[in-house]
Structure formats: structure tokens, C-alpha cells
C-alpha positions in Angstrom: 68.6 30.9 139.6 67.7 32.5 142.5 67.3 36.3 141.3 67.4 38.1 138.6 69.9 40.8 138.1 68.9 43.8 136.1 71.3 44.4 132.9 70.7 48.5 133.3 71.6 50.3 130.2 70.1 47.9 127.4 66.5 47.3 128.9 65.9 50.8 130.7 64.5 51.7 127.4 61.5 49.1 127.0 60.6 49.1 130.5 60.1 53.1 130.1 58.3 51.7 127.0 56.2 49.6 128.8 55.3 51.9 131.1 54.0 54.6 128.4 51.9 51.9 127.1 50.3 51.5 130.3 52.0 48.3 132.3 52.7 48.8 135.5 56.4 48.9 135.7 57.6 49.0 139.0 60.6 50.6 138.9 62.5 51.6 141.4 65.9 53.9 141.9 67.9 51.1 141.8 66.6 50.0 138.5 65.6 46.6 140.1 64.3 43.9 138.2 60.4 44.4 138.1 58.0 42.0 139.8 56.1 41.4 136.3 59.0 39.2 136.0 59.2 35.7 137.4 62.0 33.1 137.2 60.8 29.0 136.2 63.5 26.2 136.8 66.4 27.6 134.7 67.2 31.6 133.2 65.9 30.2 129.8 62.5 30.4 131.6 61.7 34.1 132.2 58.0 34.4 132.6 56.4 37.9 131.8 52.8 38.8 133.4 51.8 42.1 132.7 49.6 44.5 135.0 48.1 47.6 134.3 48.9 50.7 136.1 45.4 51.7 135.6 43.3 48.5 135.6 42.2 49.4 132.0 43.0 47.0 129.8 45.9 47.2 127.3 45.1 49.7 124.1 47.7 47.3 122.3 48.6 44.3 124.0 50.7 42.5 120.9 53.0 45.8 121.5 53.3 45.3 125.3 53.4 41.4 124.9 56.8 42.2 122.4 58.4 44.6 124.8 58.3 42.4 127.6 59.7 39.3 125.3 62.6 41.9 124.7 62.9 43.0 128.1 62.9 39.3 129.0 65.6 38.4 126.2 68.0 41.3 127.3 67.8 39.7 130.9 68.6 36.4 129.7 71.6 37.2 128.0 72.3 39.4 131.0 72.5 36.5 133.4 74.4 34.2 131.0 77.3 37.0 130.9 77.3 38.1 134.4 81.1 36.8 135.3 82.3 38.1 132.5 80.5 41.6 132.6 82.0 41.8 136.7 85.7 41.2 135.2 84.6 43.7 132.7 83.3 46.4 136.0 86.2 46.2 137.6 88.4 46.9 134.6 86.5 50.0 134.1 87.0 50.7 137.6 91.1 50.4 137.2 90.5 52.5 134.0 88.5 55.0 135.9 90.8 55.3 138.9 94.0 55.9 136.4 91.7 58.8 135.3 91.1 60.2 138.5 94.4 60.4 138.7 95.2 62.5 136.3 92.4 64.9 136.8 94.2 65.1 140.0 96.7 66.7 138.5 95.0 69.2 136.6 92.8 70.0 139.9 95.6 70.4 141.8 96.7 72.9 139.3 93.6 74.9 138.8 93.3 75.2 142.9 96.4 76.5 143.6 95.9 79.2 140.4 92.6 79.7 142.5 94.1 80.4 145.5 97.1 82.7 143.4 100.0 80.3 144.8 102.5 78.2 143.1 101.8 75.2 142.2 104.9 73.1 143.3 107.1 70.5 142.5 106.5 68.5 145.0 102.8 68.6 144.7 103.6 67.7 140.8 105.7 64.6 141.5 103.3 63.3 143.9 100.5 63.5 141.9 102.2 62.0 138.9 103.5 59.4 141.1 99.7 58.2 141.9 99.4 58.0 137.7 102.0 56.1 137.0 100.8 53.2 140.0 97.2 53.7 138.8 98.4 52.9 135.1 100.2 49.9 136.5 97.5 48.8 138.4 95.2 49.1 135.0 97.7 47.5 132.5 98.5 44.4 134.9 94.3 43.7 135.2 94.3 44.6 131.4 97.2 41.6 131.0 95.3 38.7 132.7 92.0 39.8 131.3 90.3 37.7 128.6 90.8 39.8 125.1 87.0 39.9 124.9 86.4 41.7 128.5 89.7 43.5 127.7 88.0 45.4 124.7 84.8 45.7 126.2 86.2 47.6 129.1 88.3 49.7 127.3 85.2 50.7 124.8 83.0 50.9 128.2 85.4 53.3 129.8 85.7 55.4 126.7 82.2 55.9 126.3 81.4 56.9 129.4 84.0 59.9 129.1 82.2 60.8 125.4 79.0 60.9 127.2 80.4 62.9 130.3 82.8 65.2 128.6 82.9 64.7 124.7 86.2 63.4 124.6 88.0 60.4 123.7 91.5 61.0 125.5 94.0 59.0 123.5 97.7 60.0 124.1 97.2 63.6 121.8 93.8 64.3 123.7 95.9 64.0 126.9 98.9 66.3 126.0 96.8 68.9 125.0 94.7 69.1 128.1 98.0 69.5 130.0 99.2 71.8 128.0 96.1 73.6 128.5 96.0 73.8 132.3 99.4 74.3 132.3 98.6 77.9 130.8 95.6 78.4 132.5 98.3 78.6 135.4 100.4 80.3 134.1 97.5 82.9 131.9 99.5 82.3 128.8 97.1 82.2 125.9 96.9 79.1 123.8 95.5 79.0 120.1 94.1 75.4 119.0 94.7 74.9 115.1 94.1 72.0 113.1 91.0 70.3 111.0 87.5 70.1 111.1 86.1 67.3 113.5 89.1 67.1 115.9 87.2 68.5 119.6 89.1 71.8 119.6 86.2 74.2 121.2 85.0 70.6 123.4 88.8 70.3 125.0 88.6 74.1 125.8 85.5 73.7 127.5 86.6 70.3 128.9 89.3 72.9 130.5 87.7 75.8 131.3 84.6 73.9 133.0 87.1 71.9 135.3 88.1 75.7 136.3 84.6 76.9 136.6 83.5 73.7 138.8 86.5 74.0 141.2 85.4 77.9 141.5 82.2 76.6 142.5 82.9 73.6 144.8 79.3 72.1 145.9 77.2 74.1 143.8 76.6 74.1 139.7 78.6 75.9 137.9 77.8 78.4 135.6 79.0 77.5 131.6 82.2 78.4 130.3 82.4 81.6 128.9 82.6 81.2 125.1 82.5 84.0 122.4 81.9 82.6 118.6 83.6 84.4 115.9 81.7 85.6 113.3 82.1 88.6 110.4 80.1 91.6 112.2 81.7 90.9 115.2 81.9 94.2 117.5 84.5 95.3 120.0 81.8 95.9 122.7 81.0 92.0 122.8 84.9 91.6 124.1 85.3 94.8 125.8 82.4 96.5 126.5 80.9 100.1 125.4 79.6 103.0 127.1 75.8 103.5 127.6 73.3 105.5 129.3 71.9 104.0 132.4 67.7 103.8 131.8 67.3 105.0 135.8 69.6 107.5 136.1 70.1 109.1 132.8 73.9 108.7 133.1 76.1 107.5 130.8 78.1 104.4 132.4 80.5 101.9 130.4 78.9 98.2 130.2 81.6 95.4 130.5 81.5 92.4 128.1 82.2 89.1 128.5 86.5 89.9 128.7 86.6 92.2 130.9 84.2 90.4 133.4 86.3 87.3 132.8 89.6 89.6 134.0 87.6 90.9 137.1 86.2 87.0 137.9 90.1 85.1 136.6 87.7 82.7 134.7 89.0 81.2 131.4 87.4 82.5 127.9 86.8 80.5 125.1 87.1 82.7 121.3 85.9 80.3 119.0 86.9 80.1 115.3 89.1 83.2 116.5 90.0 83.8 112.3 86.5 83.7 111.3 85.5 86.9 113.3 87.0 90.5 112.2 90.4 90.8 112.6 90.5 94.5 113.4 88.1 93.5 116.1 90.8 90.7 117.2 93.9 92.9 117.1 91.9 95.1 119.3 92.8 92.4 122.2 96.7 92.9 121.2 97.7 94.1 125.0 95.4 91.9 127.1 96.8 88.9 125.4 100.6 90.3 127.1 98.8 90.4 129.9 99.0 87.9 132.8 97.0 87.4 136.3 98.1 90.0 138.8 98.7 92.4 136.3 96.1 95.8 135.9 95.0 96.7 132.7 93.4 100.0 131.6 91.0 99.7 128.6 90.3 103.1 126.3 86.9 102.2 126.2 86.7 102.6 130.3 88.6 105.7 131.1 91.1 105.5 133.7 89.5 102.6 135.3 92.0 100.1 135.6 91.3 96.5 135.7 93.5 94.2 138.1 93.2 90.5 136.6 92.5 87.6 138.7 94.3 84.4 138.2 92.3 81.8 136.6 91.8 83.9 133.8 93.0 82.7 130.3 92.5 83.3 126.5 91.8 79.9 124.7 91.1 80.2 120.9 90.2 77.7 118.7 91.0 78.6 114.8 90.9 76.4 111.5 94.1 77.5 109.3 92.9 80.1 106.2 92.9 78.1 103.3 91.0 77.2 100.4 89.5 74.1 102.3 87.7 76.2 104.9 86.4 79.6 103.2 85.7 82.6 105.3 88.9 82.5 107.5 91.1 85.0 107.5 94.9 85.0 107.6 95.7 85.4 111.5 98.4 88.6 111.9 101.6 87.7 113.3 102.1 89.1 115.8 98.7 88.5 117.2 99.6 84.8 116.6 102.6 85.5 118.1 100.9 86.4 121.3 99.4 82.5 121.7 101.3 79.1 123.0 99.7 77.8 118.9 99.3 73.8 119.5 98.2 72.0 116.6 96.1 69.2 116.4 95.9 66.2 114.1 94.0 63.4 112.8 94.3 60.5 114.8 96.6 57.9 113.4 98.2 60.7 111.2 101.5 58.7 111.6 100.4 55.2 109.7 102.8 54.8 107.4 99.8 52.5 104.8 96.7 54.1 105.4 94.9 51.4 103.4 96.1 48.8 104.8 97.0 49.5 108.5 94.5 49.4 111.3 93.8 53.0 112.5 93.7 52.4 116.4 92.7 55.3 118.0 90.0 56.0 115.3 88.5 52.5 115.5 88.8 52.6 119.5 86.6 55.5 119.1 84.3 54.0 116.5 83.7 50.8 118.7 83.1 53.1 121.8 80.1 55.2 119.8 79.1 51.4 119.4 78.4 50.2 122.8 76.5 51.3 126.1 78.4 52.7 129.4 78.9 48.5 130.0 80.6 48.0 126.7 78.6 45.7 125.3 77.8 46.6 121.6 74.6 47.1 120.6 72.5 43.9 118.7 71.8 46.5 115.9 75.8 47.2 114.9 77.9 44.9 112.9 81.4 45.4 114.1 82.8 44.7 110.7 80.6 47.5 109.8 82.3 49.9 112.3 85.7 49.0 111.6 84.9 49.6 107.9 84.0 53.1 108.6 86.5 54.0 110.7 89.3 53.0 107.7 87.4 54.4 105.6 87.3 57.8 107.4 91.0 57.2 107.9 91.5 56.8 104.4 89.7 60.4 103.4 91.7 62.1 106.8 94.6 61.3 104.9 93.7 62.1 101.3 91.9 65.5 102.7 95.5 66.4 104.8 98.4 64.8 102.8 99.7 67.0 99.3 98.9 64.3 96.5 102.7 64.0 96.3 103.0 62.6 99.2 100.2 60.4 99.4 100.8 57.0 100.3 97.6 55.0 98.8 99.2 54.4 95.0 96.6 51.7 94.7 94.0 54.0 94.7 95.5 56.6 92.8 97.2 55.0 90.7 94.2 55.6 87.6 94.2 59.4 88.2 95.7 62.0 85.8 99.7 62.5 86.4 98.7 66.3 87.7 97.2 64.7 90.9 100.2 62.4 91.5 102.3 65.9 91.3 100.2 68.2 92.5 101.2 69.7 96.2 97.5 70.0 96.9 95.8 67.1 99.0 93.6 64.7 96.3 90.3 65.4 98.4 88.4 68.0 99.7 86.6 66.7 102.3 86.5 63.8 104.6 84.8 62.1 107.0 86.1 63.3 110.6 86.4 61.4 114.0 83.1 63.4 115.1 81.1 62.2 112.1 82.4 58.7 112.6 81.1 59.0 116.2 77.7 60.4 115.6 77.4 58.4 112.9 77.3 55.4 114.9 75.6 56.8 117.7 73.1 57.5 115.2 72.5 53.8 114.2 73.2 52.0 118.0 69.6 52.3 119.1 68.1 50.7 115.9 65.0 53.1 116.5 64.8 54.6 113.2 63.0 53.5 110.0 65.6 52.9 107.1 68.6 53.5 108.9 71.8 51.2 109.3 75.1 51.5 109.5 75.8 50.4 106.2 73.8 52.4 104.4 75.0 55.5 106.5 78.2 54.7 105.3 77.5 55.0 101.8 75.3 58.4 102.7 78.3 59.8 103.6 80.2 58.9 100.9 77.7 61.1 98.9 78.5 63.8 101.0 82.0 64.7 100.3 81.0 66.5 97.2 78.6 69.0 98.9 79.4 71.6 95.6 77.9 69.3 92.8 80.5 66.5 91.1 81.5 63.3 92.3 85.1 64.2 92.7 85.4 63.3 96.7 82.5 60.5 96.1 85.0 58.8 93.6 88.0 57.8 95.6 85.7 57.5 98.6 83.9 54.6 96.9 87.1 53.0 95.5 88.5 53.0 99.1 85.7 51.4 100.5 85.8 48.6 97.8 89.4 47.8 98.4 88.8 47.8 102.5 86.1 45.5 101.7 88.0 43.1 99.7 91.0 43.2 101.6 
């Protein structure tokens, strides 16, 4: 073997290791392979030799000794997979490009709101006509790739977009963020609803940011604009409020975040919109009629009226009042009325056997908390382990959503009391959602902390469901998990 190739991602953390501990690493931008490395007759043969960056000797040279055996390893296996890791690269290069694609779309959108022109039909075709010959381009290298480098590239794809922008964008992910720039174009308002642990706020922001960099082109742009509901929520946050000027003694009226948000045509993010007051809310009755172009004039600023800029938008993200989720109030009609309302839903809501069938998009995002931006999975995650969970959390998604009438798990019910078979209220009152599944696993990839595994977090969270006292949640939880495991 003439050279060593560097396997990026899974050793970048011992070398910075070694080079806390004193060895003189040598790396350089490119993340090369460092010259304390040297190659014998075959890659089995990886010789490591050590040199301090200071010329003092090592203060613990078993340590450094280890960390270079694991650098060492990681490179080994490295070399041994690197035609199969290049299929892999280029796979998440056709995945990438498809994606590119569509953000296309949605850029094209935002920059003609920008620029307060149509966006047209013709731009629209064109721009879905590059999708749809990306996508083919992706699913025919996806057809004569091996199944191994097939998952790996999908998992590596995926995580890289978690990392970038939070999101796993499966079919539902997609729609939304459509829909969403859709009425950013059009400055309709759109309220998110649905369950804990489904990105609501994070595809907002994925939106609004995309808005925000193309306002910025070149330079970094500034943060979405997000308001949090909460209780004592005041008008002035939203609108503004008139107060005396320290210098001049006059009394001037302040602009909040809305207003400036008119006067800029950047998008607005009201977060758990039914947890702040509603009197507050209904106070933004007429500005949610409103679209780009149109002027406004507040009470609260006179005669002043405000022209809005396109590129402005209301997006408000709202768990539905119930019992489940205390502290939310019953949105009013008709300020409900004033929002496109698009509800989201646990992935793989449709499985027909939720014991028993596979849920896809909730185990693609499982295996993609599992591996690194390559997707290879980490040495310190057992896959059976991940899928485990990821059924498991599908299992409680349903129990927590579906009325117990309706429930289709009769093997696990089957022992309860004869209310719970009729009851129209779901047989659990918490779950385990797609983002605990992810950080969950996240949590456990690196192998870096004492006591932790996968397994056990799985039974930690088990313990969790009944955060009130009882083991009503914990129950069925554990009986799920025994029937996965046998099955």
C-alpha cells in the first residue's frame, strides 16, 4: 500500500486526543494522515511512533500509546472499505444533488417574493423538471448499488441534513416545507399542529432561515425571528408600546419584533402560539388578513401606517389543547380561521400492525442518529438495538395518538380491563417521540460516557413515560418491548 488515506469523521476525535495529551499531531486542513504514522509490507502493519510537541516526555504514555492503536485500527478498517465507501460518496452525492434540486425550488420562490414579482409557471416547471431527473439519476445509482452501500448512503445523506438543518425530510417533512414557502409567497399564515417531538418550530426556522440567508446573500444572516408563547405574554413584545426617549424627553412608540418584521418582509416564528395569552393573540386578528403590499395602521402607533414588505409571514407552531399537553388554551375560531392549519403526524402513522410492521421512516431516522456524515455506524451501537427502539417508540406513537378503540395491538392489550378496550381515549399518555429516538442514539454513538448504552437507555426511557408517579405508561411500554424482542 502505497498511502494511507485518512477515514475523517471516526478518528478526528483521537488525533485531537492525542494532541491534548501532548503528541505532536500534525494535522493539517486537509485532515491528512499524520507522519507519526508509517505503513510496513501490508495495511495490517500500521506502525505508530509518537513525538512530542514539546520534547517533554509523555505525562501518560499507556494513554497515548492506546489512542494511537485506535487511531491506527480506525485506519485499517478504513483502507479495507475504501471501494466500497467511494460507491457509497457518490451515492450521497446523487442524493445530495436531488436535494439541491429542490431547494431550488424553494429559492427560486423566496427570490422572486424578494424581489415582489410573480413567481411563474414556467420557472416552476423548470425547476421541478431538474427534480424529477435528479431523482432518476439517484434511484438508478440506488438500483445497481450493493444493499449494504445502498443503506449506508441513505443513512449518510440523512445525517448530514440532521446535523445541517435538524431535519429528516421523508415525504411529510417535504410537503410541509412546500407548503410553507408556498405561503411565505403568498404571506398567508400557516399554523403547524400536531404532537410533541415532530420538528414543528425546526421546519419554521428551516423556512424562514432559507428567507433570511437569501436576504443576505454573501454575508451571515441574522436568526429567524421567533417569539415563544408563554402565560404573561404582553402586546408590546408583538407590537410595540410607547415610551419616553432617555435623550430627548419625548415620548416615542418602540416597535416590537411584528412590526419590524412588516417594515423588513422577514418571516416570524410564534411558537406554541396556544400557550401564550389569547387576548394577547387575538390582538394580531387584522395583521393576520393582511398580506405584503398592503399598509397597516396599529392603535398603539397613531396614524402611522405601516406598508408590509413581501417576505413577511406569520408561522405558528401550536400543540392541540387537551388533556395530554396542559397549559394550552383552546385556539378561537376565527383566529384559527385566519391560518392555512397543516397538521403533522407521527411518522408511519399509516401501519396498519404497529407491532409487527417495520416503521420505515422512524427506523431510517434511528439508523441515521447511528452513523457519522460517511454512514458508517458507530462500533459502539448495535443495530438490532436501534431498530428495537425505533418500534418500540412506534409502538407508544401509536398507543399515545390512537382512541383505545381503535387500537390495533390486541396482543398487548388484550389483559387490560374491558374500559380500556372501549374507551375513546388513547391507552397511553406519553410516548417516546422521533426527537427522543434521535438524541437518544446520538447520545450513545460516541461511546464516551461511563454507564451508558443503548440498551440500557432504552429501558431509561421506558421509566419515563410515567413522569406523575405509577407505572401505568411503564407497563405496556415493557410488554411491547418483550414481544418486539421475541418476535
Amino acid at each position: 500500500m502505497e498511502k494511507l488515506i485518512c477515514a475523517g469523521g471516526p478518528c478526528q476525535a483521537y488525533c485531537q486526543a492525542l494532541a491534548a495529551h501532548g503528541v505532536n499531531v500534525g494535522l493539517n486542513p486537509d485532515c491528512a494522515v499524520p507522519a507519526m504514522f508509517s505503513v510496513g509490507d501490508t495495511p495490517q502493519t500500521i506502525q505508530f511512533t509518537p513525538e512530542s510537541a514539546s520534547g517533554e516526555a509523555f505525562s501518560n504514555p499507556k494513554l497515548v500509546e492506546e489512542l494511537g492503536g485506535a487511531v491506527a485500527k480506525t485506519l485499517i478498517e478504513s483502507q479495507a472499505t475504501q471501494p466500497e465507501m467511494a460507491a457509497t460518496a457518490e451515492l450521497i452525492t446523487a442524493y445530495e444533488a436531488e436535494f439541491s434540486a429542490r431547494r431550488q425550488i424553494w429559492h427560486g420562490m423566496i427570490k422572486a417574493t424578494h424581489a415582489g414579482r410573480p413567481f411563474t409557471d414556467t420557472e416552476l416547471g423548470f425547476f421541478q423538471a431538474e427534480v424529477a431527473e435528479q431523482t432518476r439519476r439517484a434511484d438508478e445509482q440506488a438500483k445497481q448499488a450493493l444493499p449494504n452501500v445502498h443503506r449506508q448512503a441513505q443513512a449518510g445523506f440523512d445525517q448530514r441534513q440532521l446535523t445541517e438543518h435538524g431535519l429528516l425530510f421523508d415525504d411529510q417533512i417535504l410537503g410541509v416545507v412546500d407548503r410553507l414557502t408556498g405561503n411565505l409567497m403568498l404571506g398567508k399564515p400557516t399554523l403547524l399542529v400536531g404532537d410533541k417531538g415532530l420538528a414543528k418550530t425546526q421546519i419554521a426556522r428551516f423556512v424562514a432561515g432559507m428567507s433570511e440567508e437569501l436576504r443576505h446573500p454573501g454575508a451571515i444572516a441574522p436568526e429567524p425571528i421567533m417569539i415563544s408563547g408563554h402565560g404573561d405574554m404582553m402586546s408590546n413584545e408583538l407590537i410595540g408600546q410607547v415610551s419616553q426617549d432617555k435623550n430627548s424627553g419625548m415620548f416615542v412608540f418602540k416597535e416590537g419584533k411584528l412590526v419590524d418584521a412588516m417594515r423588513d418582509g422577514r418571516p416570524v416564528i410564534l411558537d406554541e402560539v396556544n400557550v401564550g395569552d389569547q387576548a394577547v393573540m387575538m390582538r394580531l386578528q387584522d395583521i393576520l388578513l393582511r398580506r405584503p403590499g398592503q399598509k397597516i395602521t396599529l392603535q398603539e402607533n397613531g396614524d402611522n401606517a405601516i406598508t408590509i414588505k413581501p417576505g413577511f409571514v406569520v408561522f405558528a407552531t401550536a400543540n392541540e389543547a387537551s388533556a395530554r399537553y396542559q397549559h394550552r388554551s383552546q385556539l378561537d375560531p376565527a383566529f384559527r380561521d385566519r391560518y392555512d392549519v397543516v397538521r403533522l403526524d407521527y411518522p408511519d402513522s399509516n401501519n396498519r400492525n404497529p407491532l409487527h410492521e417495520i416503521p420505515q421512516v422512524l427506523l431510517r431516522l434511528a439508523i441515521a442518529a447511528a452513523v457519522d456524515q460517511q454512514g458508517r455506524v458507530s462500533p459502539h451501537i448495535d443495530l438490532t438495538d436501534v431498530e428495537r427502539l425505533a418500534r418500540l417508540a412506534h409502538v407508544t406513537q401509536h398507543l399515545y395518538t390512537i382512541p383505545a378503540a381503535d387500537a390495533r395491538v390486541d396482543s398487548l392489550v388484550s389483559g387490560s380491563a374491558t374500559a380500556n378496550a372501549i374507551s375513546t381515549e388513547p391507552i397511553m399518555t406519553d410516548c417516546i417521540t422521533p426527537r427522543v429516538v434521535h438524541d437518544t442514539i446520538r447520545k450513545c454513538k460516541a461511546g464516551n460516557l461511563p454507564g451508558v448504552s443503548l440498551a440500557d437507555e432504552i429501558k431509561h426511557l421506558i421509566t419515563k413515560l410515567d413522569q406523575a408517579g405509577g407505572d401505568h405508561n411503564k407497563m405496556y411500554a415493557q410488554e411491547a418491548l418483550r414481544i418486539l424482542t421475541s418476535s
